[in-house]
C-alpha positions in Angstrom: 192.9 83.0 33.2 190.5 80.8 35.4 190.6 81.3 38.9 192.0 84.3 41.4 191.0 85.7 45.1 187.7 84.0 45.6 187.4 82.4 42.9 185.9 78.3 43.9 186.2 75.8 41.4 184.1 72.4 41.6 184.8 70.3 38.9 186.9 69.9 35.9 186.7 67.8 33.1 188.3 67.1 29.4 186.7 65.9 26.7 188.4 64.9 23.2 185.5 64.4 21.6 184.7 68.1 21.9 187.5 69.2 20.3 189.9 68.9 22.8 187.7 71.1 24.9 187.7 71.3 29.1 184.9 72.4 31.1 184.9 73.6 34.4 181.7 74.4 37.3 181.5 77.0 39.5 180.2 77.9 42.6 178.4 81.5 41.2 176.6 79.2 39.5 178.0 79.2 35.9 179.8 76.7 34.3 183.2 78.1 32.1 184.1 75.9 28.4 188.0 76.4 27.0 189.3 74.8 23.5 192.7 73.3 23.9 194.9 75.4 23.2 193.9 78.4 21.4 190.1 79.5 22.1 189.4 82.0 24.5 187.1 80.4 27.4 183.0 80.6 27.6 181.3 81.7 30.6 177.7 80.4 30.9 175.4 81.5 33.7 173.2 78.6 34.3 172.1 77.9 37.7 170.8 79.9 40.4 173.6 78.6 42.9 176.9 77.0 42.6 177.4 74.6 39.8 178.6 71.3 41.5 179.8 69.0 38.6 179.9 69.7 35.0 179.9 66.7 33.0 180.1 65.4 29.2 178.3 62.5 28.1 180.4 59.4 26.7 180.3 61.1 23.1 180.7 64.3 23.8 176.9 65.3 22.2 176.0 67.0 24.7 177.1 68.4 28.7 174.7 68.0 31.8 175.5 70.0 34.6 174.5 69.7 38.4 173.6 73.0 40.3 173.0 74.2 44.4 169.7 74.7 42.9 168.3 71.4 42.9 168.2 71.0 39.3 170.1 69.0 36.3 170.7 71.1 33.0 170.9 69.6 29.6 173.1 71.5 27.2 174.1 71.8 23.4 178.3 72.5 23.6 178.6 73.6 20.4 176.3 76.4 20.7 175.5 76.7 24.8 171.5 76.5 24.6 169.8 74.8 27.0 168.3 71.2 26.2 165.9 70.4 29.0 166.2 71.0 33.1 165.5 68.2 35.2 163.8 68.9 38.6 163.3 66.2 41.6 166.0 66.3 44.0 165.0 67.8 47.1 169.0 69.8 47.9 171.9 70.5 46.2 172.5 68.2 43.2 176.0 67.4 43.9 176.9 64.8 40.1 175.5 64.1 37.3 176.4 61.2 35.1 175.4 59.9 31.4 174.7 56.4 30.8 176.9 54.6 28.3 173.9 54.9 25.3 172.8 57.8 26.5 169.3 57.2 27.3 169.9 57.9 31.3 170.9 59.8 33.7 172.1 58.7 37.1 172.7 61.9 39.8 173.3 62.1 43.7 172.7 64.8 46.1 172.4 66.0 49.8 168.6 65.6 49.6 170.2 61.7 50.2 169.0 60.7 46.7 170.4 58.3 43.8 168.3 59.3 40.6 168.1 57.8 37.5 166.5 59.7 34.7 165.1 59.4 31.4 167.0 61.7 28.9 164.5 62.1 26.7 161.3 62.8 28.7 163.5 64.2 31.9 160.9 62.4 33.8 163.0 60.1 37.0 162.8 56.3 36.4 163.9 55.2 39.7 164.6 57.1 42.9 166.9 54.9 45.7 167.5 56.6 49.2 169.6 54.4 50.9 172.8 56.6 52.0 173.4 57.9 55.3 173.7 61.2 54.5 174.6 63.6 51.2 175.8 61.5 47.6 179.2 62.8 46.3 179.3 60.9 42.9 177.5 58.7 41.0 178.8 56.3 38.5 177.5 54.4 35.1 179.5 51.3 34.7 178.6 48.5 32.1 177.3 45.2 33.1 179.3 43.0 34.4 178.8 39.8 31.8 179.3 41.9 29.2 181.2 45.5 29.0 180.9 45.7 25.0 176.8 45.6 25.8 175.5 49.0 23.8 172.2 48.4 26.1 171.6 51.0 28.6 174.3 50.7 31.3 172.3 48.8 33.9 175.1 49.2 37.2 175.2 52.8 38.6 177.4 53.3 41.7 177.0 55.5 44.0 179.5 57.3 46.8 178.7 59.6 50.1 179.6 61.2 53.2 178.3 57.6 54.6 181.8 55.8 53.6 179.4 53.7 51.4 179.7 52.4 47.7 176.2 51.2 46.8 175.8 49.7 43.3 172.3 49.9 42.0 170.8 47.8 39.1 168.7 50.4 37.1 166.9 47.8 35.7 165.4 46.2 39.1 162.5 47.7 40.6 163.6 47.0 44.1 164.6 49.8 46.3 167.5 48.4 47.5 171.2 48.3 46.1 172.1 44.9 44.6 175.8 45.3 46.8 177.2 47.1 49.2 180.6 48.3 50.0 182.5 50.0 53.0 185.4 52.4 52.3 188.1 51.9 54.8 
């Protein structure tokens, strides 16, 4: 069973790619793995804080979580180990998202901050502070002209406190979003 008296769950996910497996975060800082229907859940103490999004990447490769912490974990789901740790957001990392080919990462927080990361060398490409206040969710999109594109998804959107949807180009080196929206 997941879940009783003060028990706080943050996210949950499902992935068929992963053998039907769903993946849950949590905010003593672990994130919890179940196969569908059979397998007894995995609990895996990762972060030093609550675990705000737990995420698989468009293939199901490989799982990124976002912790209190400040930091972005890389991890193997087959077997649990730790990939790399990303480290730049100056609060609470509160999503993580995978690009469409993999190559990026695109994360918000309460430090303010859209990032968008290299996968590979964990180093941050581009750094956009343009909300009001703490980022909710970030999302990889592919470009508009051509959704079947296997280039590395170029729109990232980004949600916060703010009421705003900004969508950033990750290839532009401009600091500013190339639109700007206004939930009602």
């Amino acid at each position: 069973m997941w879940g009783g008296a003060g028990f706080v769950l943050n996210s949950i996910l499902f992935s068929v790619f992963f053998t039907n497996r769903v993946m849950s975060s949590e905010d003593d800082g672990s994130y919890k793995t179940l196969g569908l229907p059979t397998q007894p859940y995995c609990r895996i103490h990762c972060h030093q804080s609550a675990v705000r999004a737990a995420r698989f990447n468009a293939d199901g490769n490989y799982c990124m979580t976002a912790g209190g912490d400040k930091t972005i974990k890389l991890w193997n789901p087959y077997n649990f180990r730790l990939l790399k740790t990303y480290a730049g957001h100056g609060g609470e990392v509160s999503d993580v998202q995978a690009g469409k080919d993999n190559s990026q990462l695109g994360s918000g927080g309460a430090d303010c901050l859209v990032i968008l990361w290299d996968v590979s060398t964990g180093q941050s490409v581009r750094r956009w502070r343009r909300h009001a206040g703490r980022v909710n969710s970030v999302l990889f999109i592919a470009p508009f002209h051509n959704s079947d594109s296997l280039d590395p998804s170029p729109i990232l959107l980004s949600t916060g406190v703010d009421g705003m949807v900004l969508v950033w180009d990750a290839r532009a080196r401009t600091p500013y979003p190339v639109q700007v929206g206004v939930l009602d």
